[in-house]
C-alpha positions, -999 to +999 in steps of 0.1 A: -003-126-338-016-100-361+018-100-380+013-136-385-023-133-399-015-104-418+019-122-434+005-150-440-025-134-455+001-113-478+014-145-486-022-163-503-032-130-513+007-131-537-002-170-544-037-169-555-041-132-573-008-130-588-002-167-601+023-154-629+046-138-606+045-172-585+057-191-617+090-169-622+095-171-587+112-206-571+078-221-570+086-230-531+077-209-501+095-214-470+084-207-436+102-205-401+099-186-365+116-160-359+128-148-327+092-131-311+077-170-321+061-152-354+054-179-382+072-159-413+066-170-449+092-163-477+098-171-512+137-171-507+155-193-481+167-178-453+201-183-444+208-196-404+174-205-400+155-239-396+133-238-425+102-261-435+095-257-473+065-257-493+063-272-527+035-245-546+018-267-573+012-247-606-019-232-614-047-239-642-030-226-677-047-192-682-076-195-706-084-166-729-117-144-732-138-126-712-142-146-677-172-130-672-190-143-704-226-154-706-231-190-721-247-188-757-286-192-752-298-228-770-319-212-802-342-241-795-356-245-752-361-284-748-401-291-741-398-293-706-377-257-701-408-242-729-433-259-700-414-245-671-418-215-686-450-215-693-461-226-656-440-197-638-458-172-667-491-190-657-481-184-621-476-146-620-506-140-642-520-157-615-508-139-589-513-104-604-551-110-609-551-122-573-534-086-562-562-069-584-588-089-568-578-081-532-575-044-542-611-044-556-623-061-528-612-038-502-626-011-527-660-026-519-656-035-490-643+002-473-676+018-498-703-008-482-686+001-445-689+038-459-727+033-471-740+009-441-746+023-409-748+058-422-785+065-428-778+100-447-754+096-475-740+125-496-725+121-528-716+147-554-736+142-587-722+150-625-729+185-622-709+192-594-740+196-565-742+179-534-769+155-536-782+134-505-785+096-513-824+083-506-825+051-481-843+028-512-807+037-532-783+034-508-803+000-492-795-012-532-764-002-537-752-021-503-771-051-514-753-048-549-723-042-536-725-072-513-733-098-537-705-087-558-681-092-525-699-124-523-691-136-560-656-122-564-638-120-529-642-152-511 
């Protein structure tokens, strides 16, 4: 069974990849059993044998160039690709400024659970010292930062 599949595989694989070496050849295939019950394909007849042959219809003329050419753009995009265009552009603007927004929400979010229930806050100042936040500041600044989380992240 495998020597059929890989004969007969053999056999397309000639056909379809080599189509100029089909053409010289008898442009008929014949195929017949052979004595294990194989199916065998050939492009010659077989003498003493009871053949069945295959007409092979000619392939598409070759066409010359690179096959794997791009189209030439249109200079000029009709007015509904230009509004396409436009939407999708309009659409990830839309969706990066949504990214940013998350990410500064959670920024606020992670400082006001970082600020909340602690009643002693340390923060380092400009010069570099260890300074401890007072409650009347850091009861501001988690008021602050809420209403900004309530303007910009819901």
């Amino acid at each position: 069974m495998n020597k059929l599949l890989t004969l007969l595989a053999t056999a397309v694989f000639a056909v379809v990849i080599f189509p100029s070496f089909a053409d010289a050849q008898s442009e008929k295939m014949y195929s017949y059993t052979d004595e294990n019950g194989t199916v065998v394909f050939t492009d010659k007849k077989p003498q003493g044998r009871d053949v069945a042959s295959q007409s092979i219809p000619p392939g598409p003329p070759p066409q010359g160039g690179n096959p794997y050419a791009q189209p030439e753009p249109d200079s000029e995009l009709s007015s509904a690709q230009e509004r396409r265009d436009e939407i999708a552009q309009n659409r990830i603007q839309s969706r990066e400024a949504q990214a940013q927004r998350q990410v500064q929400c959670a920024a606020l979010a992670k400082e006001v659970a970082r600020l909340e229930p602690n009643r002693r806050v340390f923060y380092t100042n400009d010069a570099g010292e260890t300074v401890r936040m007072d409650d009347v500041e850091r009861v501001n600044k988690v008021a602050e930062l809420k209403r900004q989380i309530a303007a910009n992240c819901r």
